[in-house]
N, C-alpha and C positions, 0 to 999 in steps of 0.2 A: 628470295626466301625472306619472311618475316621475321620479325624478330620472335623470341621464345621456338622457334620452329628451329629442329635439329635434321641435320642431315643423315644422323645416324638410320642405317637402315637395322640395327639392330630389334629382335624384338624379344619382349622377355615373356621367359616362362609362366612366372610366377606374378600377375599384375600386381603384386602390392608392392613387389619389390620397388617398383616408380619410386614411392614415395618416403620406405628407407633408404634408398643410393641418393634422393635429395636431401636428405637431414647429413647422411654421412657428406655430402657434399660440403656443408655448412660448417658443421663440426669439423673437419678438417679445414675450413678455409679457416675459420675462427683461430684454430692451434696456431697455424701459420702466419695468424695476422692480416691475412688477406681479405681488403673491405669487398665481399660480392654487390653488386649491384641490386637494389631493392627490386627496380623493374625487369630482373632474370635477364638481362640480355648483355653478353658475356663480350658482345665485340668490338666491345672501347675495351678493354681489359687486356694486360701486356700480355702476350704470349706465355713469358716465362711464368707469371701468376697462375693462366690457366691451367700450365703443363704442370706444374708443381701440386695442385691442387688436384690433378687427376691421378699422379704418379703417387701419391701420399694412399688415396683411395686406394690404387691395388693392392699399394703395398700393405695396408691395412685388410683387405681380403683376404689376401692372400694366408695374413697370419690366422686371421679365421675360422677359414678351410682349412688348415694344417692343426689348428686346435681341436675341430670336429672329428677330423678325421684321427684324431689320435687318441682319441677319446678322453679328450679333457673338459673337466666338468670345474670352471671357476671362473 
């Protein structure tokens, strides 16, 4: 596998979404402190850095869809 190349077999629905889950991606490493690698390729990168950084993302979804769906408008 090369680099920039994910293994995810995930595919999304909505194509634009790609390119908010990467800004959210940024924006949360940013909160956390965590320097991402300019050239996107994530695996020199400590484990616990990535997993942090992914687990932030849900959980910031998560509150999201739970704001959507409750119909909060703010």
């Amino acid at each position: 596998m090369t680099r920039g190349q994910s293994r995810s077999s995930n595919q999304l629905i909505v194509q634009q979404a790609a390119q908010a889950m990467e800004q959210l991606k940024y924006e949360v490493a940013q909160e956390l402190g965590i320097q991402i690698p300019q050239d996107g390729y994530f695996g020199y990168m400590a484990t616990r850095d990535t997993g942090a950084i992914g687990g932030h993302m849900v959980r910031r979804l998560i509150s999201i869809a739970e704001q959507q769906l409750s119909g909060y408008r703010g």
